[in-house]
PDB file of N, CA, C and O in Angstrom:
ATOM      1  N   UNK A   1     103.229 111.069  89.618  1.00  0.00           N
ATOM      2  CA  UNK A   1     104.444 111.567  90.154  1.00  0.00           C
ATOM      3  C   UNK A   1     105.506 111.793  89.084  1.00  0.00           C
ATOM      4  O   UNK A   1     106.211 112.802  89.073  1.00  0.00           O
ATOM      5  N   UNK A   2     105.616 110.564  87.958  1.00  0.00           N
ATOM      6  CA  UNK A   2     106.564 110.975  86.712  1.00  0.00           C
ATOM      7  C   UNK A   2     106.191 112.326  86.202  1.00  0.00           C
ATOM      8  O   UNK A   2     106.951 113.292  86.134  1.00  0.00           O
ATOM      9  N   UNK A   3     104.914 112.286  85.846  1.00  0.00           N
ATOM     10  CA  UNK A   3     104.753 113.196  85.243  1.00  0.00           C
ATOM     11  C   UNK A   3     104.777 114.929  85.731  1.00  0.00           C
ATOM     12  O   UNK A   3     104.696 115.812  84.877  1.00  0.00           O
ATOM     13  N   UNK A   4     104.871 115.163  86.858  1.00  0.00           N
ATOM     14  CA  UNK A   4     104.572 116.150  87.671  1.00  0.00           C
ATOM     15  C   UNK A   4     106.595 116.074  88.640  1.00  0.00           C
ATOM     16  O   UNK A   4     106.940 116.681  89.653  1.00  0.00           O
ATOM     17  N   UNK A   5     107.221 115.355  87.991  1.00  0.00           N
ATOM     18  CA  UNK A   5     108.372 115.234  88.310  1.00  0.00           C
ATOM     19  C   UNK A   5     108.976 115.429  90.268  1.00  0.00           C
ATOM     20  O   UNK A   5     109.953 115.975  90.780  1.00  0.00           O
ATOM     21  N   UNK A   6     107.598 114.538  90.918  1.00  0.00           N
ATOM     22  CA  UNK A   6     108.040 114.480  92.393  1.00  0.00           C
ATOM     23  C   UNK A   6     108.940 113.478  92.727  1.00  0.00           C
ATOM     24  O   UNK A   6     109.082 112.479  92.022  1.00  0.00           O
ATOM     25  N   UNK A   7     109.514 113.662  93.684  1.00  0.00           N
ATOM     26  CA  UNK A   7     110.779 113.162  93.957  1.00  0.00           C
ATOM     27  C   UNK A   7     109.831 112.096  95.104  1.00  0.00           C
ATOM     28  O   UNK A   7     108.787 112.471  95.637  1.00  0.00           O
ATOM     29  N   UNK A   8     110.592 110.445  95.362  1.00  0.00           N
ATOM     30  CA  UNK A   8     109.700 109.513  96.002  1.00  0.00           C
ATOM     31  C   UNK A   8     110.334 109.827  97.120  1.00  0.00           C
ATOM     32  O   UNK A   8     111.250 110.636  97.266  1.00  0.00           O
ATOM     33  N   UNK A   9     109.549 108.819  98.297  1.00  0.00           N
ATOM     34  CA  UNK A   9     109.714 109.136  99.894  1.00  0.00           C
ATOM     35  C   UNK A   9     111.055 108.547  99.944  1.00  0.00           C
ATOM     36  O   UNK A   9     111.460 107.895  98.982  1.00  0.00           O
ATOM     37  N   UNK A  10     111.939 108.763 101.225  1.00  0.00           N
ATOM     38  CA  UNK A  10     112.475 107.502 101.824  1.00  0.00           C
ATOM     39  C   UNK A  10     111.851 106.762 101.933  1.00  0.00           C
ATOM     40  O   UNK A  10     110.689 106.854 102.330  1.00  0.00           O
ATOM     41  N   UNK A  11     112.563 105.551 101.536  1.00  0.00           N
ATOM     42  CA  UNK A  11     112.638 104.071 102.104  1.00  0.00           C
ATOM     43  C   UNK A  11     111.800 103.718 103.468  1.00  0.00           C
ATOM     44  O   UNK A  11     111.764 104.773 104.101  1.00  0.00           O
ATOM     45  N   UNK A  12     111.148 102.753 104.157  1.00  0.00           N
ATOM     46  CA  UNK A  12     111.042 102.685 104.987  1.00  0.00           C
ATOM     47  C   UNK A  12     110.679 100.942 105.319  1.00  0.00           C
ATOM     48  O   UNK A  12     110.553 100.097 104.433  1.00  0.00           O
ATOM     49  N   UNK A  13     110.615 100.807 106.084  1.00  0.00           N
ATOM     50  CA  UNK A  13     110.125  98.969 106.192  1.00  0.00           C
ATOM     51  C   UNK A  13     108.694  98.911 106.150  1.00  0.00           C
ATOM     52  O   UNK A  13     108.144  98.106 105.398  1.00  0.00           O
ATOM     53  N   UNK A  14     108.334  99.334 106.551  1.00  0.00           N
ATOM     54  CA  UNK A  14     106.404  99.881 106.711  1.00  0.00           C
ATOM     55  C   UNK A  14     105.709 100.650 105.996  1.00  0.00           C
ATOM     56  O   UNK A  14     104.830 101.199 106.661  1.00  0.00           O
ATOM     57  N   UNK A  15     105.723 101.018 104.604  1.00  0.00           N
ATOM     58  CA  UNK A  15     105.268 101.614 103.910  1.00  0.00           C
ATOM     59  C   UNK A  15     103.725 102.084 104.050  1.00  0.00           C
ATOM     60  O   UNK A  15     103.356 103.226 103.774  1.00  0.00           O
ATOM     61  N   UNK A  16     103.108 101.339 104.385  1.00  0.00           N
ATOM     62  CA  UNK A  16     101.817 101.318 104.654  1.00  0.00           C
ATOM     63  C   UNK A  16     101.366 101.479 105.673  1.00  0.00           C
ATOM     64  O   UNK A  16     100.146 101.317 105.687  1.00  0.00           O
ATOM     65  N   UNK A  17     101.828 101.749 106.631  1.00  0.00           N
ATOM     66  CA  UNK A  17     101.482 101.372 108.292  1.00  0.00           C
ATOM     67  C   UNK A  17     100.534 102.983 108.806  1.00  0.00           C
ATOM     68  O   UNK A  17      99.471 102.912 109.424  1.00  0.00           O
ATOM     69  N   UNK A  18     101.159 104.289 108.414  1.00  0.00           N
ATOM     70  CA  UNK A  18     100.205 105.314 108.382  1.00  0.00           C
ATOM     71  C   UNK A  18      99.333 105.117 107.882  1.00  0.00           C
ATOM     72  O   UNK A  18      98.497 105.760 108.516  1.00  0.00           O
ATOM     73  N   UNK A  19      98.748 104.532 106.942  1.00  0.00           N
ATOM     74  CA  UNK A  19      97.739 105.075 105.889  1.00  0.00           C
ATOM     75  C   UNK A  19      96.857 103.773 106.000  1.00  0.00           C
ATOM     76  O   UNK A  19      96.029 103.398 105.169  1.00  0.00           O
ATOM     77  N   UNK A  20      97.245 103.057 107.378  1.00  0.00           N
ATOM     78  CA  UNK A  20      96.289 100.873 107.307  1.00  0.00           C
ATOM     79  C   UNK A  20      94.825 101.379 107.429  1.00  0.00           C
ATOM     80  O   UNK A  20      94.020 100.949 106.603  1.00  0.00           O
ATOM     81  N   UNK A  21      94.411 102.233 108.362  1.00  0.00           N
ATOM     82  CA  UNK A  21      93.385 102.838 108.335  1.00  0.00           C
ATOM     83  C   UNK A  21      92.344 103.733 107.265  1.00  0.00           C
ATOM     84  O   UNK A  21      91.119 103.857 107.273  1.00  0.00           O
ATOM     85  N   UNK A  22      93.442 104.315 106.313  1.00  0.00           N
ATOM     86  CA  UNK A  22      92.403 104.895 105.358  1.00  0.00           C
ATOM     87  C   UNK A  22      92.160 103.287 104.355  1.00  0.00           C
ATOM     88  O   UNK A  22      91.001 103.352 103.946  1.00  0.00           O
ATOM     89  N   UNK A  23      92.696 102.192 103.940  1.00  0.00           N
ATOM     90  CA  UNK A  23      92.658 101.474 102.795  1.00  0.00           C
ATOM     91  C   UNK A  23      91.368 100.607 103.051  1.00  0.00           C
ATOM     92  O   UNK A  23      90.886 100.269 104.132  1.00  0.00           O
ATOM     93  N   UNK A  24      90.982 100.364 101.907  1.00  0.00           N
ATOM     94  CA  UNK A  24      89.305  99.821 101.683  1.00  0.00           C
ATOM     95  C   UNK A  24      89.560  98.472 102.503  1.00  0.00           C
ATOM     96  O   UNK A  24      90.583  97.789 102.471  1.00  0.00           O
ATOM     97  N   UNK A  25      88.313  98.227 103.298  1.00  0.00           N
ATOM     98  CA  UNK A  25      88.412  96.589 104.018  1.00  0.00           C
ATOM     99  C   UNK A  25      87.660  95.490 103.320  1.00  0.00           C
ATOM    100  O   UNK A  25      87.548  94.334 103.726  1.00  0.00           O
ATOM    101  N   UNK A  26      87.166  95.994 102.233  1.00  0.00           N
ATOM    102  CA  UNK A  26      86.476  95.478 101.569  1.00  0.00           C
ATOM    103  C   UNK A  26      86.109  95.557 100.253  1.00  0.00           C
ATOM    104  O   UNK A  26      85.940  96.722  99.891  1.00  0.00           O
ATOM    105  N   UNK A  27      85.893  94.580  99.259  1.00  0.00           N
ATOM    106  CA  UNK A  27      85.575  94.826  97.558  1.00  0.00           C
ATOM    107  C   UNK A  27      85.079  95.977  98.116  1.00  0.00           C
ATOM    108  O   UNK A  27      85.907  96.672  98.705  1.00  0.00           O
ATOM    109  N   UNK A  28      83.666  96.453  98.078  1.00  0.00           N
ATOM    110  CA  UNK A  28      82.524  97.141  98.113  1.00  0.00           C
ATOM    111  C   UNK A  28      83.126  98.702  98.747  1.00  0.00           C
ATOM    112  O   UNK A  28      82.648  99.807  98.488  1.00  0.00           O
ATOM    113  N   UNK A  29      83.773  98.538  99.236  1.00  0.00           N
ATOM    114  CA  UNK A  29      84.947  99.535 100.056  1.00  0.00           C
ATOM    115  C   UNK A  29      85.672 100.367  98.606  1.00  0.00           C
ATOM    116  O   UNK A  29      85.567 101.420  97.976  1.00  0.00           O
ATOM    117  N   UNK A  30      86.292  99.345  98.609  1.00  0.00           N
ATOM    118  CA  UNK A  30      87.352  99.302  97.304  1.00  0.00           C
ATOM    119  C   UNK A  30      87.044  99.944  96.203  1.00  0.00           C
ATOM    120  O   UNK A  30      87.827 100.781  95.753  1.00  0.00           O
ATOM    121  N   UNK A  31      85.793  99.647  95.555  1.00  0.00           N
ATOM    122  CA  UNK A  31      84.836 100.172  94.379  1.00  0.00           C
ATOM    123  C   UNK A  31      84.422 101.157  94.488  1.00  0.00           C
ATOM    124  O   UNK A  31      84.047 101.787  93.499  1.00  0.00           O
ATOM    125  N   UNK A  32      84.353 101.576  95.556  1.00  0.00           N
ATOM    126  CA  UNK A  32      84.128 102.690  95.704  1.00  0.00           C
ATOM    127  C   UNK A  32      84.763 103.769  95.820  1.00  0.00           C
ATOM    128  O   UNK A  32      84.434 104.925  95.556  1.00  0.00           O
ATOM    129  N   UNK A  33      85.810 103.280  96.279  1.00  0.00           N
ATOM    130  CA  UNK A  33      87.594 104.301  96.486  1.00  0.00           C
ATOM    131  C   UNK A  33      87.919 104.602  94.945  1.00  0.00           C
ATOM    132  O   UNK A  33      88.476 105.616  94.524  1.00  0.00           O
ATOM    133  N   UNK A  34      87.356 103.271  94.020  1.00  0.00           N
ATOM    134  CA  UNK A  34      88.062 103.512  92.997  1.00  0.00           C
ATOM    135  C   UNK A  34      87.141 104.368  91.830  1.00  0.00           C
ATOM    136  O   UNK A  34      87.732 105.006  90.958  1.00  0.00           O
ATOM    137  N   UNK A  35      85.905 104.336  91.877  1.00  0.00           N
ATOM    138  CA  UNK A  35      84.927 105.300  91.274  1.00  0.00           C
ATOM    139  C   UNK A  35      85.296 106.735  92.000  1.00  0.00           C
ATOM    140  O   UNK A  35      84.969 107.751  91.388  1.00  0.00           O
ATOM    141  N   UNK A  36      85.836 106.847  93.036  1.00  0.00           N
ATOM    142  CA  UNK A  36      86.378 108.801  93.003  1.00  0.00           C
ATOM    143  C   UNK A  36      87.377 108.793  92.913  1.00  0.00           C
ATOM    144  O   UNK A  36      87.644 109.986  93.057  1.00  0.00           O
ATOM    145  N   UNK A  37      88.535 108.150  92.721  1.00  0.00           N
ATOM    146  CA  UNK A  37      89.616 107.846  92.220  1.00  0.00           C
ATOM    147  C   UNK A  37      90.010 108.663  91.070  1.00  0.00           C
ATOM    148  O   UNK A  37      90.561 108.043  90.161  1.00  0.00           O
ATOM    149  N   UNK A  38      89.828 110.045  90.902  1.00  0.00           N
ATOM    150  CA  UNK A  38      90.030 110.873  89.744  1.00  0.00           C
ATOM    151  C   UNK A  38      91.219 110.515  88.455  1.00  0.00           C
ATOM    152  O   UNK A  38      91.069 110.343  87.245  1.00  0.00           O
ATOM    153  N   UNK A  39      91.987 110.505  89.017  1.00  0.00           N
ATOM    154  CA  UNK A  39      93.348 110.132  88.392  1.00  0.00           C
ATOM    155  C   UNK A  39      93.204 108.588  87.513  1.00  0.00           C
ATOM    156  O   UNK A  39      93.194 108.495  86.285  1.00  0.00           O
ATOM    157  N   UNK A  40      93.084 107.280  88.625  1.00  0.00           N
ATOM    158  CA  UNK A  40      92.596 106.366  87.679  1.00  0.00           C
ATOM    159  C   UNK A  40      91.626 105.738  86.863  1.00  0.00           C
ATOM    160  O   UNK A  40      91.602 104.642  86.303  1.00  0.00           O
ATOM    161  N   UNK A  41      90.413 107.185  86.957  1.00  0.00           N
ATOM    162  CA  UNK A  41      89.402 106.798  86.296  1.00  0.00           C
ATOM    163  C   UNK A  41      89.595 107.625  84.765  1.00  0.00           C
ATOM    164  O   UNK A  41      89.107 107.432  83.651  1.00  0.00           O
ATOM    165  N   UNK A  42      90.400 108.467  85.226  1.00  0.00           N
ATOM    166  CA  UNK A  42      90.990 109.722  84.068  1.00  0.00           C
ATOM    167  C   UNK A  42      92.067 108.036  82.796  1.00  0.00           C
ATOM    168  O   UNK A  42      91.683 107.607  81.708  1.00  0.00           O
ATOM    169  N   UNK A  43      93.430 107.559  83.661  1.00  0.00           N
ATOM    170  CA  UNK A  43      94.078 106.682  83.014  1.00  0.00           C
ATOM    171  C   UNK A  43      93.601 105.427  82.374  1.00  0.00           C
ATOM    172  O   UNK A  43      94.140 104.939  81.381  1.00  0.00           O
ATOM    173  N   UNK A  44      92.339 104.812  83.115  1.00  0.00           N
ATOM    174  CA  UNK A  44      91.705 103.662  82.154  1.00  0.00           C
ATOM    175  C   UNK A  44      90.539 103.861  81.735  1.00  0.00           C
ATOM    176  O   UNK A  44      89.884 103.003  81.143  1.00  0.00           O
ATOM    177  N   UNK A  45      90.106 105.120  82.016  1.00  0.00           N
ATOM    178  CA  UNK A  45      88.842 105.282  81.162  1.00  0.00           C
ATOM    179  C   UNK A  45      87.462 104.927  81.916  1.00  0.00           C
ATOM    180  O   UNK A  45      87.230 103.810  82.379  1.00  0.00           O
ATOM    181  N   UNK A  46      86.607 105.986  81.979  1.00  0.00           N
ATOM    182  CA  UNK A  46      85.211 105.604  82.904  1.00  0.00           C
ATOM    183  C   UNK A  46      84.706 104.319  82.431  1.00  0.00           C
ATOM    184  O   UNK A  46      84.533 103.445  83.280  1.00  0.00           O
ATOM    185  N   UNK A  47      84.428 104.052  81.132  1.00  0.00           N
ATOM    186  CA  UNK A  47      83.761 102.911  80.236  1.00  0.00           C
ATOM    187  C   UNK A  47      84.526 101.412  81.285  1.00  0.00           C
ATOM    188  O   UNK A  47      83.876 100.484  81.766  1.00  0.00           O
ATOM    189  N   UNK A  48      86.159 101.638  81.387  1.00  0.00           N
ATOM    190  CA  UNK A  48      86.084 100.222  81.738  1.00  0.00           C
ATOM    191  C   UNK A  48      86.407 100.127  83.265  1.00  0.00           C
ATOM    192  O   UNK A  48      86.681  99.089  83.867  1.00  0.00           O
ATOM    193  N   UNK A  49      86.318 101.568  83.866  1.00  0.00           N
ATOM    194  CA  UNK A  49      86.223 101.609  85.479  1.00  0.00           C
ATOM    195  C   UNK A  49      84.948 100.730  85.703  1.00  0.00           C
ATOM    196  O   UNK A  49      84.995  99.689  86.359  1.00  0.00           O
ATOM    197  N   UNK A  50      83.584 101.301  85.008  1.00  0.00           N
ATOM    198  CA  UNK A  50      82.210 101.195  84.901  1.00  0.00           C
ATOM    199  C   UNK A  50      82.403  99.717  84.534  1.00  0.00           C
ATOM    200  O   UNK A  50      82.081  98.905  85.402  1.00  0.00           O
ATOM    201  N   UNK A  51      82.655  99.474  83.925  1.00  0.00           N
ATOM    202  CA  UNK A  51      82.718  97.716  83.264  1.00  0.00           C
ATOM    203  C   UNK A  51      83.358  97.044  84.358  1.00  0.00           C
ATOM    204  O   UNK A  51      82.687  96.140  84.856  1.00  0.00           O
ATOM    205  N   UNK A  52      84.603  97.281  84.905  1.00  0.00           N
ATOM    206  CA  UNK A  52      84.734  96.391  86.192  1.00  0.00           C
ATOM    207  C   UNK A  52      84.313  96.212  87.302  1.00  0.00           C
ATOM    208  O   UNK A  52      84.566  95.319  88.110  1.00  0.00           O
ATOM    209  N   UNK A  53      83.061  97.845  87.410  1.00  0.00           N
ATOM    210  CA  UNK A  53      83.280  97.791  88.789  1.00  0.00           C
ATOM    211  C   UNK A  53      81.983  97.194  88.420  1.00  0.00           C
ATOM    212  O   UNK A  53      81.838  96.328  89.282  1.00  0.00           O
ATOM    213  N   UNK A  54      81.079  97.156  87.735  1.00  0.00           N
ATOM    214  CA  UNK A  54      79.432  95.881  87.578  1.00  0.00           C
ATOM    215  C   UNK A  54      80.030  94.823  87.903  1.00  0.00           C
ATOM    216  O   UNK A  54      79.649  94.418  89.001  1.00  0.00           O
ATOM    217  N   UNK A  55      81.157  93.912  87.209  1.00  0.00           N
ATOM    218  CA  UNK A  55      81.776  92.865  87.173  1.00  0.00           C
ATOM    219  C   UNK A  55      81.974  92.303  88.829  1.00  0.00           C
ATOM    220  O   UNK A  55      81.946  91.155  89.273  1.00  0.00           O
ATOM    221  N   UNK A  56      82.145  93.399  89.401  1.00  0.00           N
ATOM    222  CA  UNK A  56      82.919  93.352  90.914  1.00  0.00           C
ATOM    223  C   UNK A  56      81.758  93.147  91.995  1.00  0.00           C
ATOM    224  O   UNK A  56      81.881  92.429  92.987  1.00  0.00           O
ATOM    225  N   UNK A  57      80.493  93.956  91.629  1.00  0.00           N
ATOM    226  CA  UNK A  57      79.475  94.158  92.670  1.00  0.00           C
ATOM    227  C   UNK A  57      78.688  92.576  92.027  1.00  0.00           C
ATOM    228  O   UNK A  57      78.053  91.834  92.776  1.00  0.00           O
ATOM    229  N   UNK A  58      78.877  92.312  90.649  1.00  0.00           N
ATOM    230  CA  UNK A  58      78.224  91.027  90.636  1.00  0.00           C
ATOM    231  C   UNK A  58      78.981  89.887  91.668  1.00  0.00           C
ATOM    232  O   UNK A  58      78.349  88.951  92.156  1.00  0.00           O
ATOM    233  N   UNK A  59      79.818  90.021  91.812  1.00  0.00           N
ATOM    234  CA  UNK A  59      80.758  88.704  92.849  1.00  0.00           C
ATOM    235  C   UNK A  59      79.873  89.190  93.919  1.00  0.00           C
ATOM    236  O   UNK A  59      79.023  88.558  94.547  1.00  0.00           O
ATOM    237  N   UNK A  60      80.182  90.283  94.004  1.00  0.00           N
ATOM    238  CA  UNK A  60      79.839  90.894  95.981  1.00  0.00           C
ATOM    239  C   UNK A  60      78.493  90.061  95.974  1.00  0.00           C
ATOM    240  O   UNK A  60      78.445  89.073  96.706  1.00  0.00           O
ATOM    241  N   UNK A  61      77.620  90.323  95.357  1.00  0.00           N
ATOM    242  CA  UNK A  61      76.175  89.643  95.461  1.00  0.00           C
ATOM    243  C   UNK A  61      76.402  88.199  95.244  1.00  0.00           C
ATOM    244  O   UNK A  61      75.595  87.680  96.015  1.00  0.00           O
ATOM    245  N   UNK A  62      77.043  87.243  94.631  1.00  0.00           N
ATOM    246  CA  UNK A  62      76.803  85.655  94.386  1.00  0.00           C
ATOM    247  C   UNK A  62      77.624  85.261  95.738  1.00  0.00           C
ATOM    248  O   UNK A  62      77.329  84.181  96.250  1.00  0.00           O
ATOM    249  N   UNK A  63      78.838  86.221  96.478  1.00  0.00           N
ATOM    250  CA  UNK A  63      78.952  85.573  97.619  1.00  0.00           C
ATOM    251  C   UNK A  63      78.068  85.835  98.411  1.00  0.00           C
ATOM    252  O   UNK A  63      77.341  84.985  98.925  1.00  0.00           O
ATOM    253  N   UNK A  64      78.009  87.073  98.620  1.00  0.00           N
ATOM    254  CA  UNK A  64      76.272  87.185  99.662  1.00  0.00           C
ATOM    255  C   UNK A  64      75.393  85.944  99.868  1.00  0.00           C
ATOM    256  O   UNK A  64      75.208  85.250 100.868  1.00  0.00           O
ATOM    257  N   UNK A  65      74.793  85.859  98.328  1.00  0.00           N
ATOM    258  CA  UNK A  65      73.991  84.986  98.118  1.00  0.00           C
ATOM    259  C   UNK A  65      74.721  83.680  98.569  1.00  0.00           C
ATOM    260  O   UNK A  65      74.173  83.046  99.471  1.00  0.00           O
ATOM    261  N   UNK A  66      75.663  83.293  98.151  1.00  0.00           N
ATOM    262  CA  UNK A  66      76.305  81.769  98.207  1.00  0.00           C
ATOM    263  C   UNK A  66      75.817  81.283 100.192  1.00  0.00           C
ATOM    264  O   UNK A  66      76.194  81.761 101.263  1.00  0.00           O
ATOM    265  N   UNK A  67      75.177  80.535  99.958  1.00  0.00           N
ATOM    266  CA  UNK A  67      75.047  79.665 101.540  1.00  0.00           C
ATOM    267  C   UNK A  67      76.339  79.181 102.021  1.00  0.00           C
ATOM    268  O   UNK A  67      76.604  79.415 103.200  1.00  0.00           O
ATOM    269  N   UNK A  68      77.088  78.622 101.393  1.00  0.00           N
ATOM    270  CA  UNK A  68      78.442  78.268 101.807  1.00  0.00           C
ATOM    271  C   UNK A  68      79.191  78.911 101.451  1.00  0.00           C
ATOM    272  O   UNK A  68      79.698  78.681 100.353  1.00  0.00           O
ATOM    273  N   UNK A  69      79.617  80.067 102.264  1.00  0.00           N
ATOM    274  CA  UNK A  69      80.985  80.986 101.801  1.00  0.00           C
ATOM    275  C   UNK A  69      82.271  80.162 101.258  1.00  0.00           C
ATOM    276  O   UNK A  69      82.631  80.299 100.089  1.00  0.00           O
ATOM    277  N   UNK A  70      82.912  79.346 102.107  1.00  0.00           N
ATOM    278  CA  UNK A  70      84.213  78.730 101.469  1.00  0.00           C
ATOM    279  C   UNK A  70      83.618  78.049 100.686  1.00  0.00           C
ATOM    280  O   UNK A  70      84.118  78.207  99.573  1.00  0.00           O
ATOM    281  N   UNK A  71      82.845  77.398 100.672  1.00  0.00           N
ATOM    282  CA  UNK A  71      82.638  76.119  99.009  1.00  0.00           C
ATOM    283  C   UNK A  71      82.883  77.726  97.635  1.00  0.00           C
ATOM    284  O   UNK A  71      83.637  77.628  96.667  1.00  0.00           O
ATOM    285  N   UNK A  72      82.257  78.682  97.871  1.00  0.00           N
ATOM    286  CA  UNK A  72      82.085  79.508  96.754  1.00  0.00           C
ATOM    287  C   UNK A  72      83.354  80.014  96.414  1.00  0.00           C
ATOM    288  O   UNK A  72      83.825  80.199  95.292  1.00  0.00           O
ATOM    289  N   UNK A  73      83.823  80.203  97.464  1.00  0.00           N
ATOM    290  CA  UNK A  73      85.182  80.842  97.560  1.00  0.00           C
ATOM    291  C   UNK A  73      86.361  79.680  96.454  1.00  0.00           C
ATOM    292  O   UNK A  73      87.157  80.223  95.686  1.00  0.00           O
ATOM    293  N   UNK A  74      86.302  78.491  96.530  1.00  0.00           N
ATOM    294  CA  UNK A  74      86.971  77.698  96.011  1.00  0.00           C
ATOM    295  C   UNK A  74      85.710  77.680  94.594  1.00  0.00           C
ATOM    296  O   UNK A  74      86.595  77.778  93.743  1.00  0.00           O
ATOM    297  N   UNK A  75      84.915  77.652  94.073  1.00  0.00           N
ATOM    298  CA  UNK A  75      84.459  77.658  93.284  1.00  0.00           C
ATOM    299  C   UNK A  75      84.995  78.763  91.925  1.00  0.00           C
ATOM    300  O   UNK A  75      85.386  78.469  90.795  1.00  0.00           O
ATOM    301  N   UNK A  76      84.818  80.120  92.592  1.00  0.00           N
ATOM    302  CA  UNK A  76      84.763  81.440  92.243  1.00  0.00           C
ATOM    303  C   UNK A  76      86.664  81.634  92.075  1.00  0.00           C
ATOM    304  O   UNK A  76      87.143  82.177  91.079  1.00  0.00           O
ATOM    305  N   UNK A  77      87.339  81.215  92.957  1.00  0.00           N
ATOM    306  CA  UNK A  77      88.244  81.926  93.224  1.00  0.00           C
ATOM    307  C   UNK A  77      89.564  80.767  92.858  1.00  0.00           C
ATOM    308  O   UNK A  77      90.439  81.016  92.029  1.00  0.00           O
ATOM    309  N   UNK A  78      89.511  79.855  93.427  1.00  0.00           N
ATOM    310  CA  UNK A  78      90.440  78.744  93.366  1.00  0.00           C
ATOM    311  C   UNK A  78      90.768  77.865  92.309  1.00  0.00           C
ATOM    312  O   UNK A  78      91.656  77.018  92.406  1.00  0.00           O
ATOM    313  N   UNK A  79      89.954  78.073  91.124  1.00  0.00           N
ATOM    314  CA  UNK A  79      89.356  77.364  90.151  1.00  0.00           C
ATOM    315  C   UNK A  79      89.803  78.305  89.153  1.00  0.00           C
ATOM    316  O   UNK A  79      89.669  78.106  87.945  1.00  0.00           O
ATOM    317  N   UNK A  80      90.280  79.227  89.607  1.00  0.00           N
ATOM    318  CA  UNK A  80      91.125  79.948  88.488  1.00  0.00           C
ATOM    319  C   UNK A  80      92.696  79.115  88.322  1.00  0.00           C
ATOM    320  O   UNK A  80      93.390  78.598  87.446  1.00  0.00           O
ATOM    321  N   UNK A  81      92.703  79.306  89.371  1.00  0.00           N
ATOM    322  CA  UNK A  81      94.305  78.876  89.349  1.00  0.00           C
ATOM    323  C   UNK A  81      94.664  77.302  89.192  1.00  0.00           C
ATOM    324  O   UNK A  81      95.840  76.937  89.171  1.00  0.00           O
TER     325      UNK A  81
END
């Protein structure tokens, strides 16, 4: 939009509320929005679109796999912070 000099929307409280339906419900969703994603595959580069999105489908599979979703979830996820 900077670059192409568009002017932003009004304001609104709900920014998102048209569009709840198109947004990914899921990683696997997501990765995929973001591999045709022209624009941000153009700004960070296929190499590390490609590099995150392996990174991403490897989680998708160890939760799959994981027998206990929340134990993994705190394993994987909680254990960062």
């Amino acid at each position: 939009g900077i670059a192409r000099k568009l002017a932003a929307p009004p304001a609104c409280e709900t920014p998102y509320a048209a569009k709840a339906d198109k947004l990914p419900a899921s990683l696997a969703d997501a990765l995929q929005a973001l591999q045709a994603d022209t624009a941000l595959c153009s700004a960070f580069g296929q190499p590390f679109i490609d590099y995150f999105s392996q990174i991403k489908r490897q989680e998708i599979a160890r939760y799959e796999a994981a027998q206990d979703k929340v134990d993994w979830q705190r394993r994987e996820v909680f254990s960062r912070y």
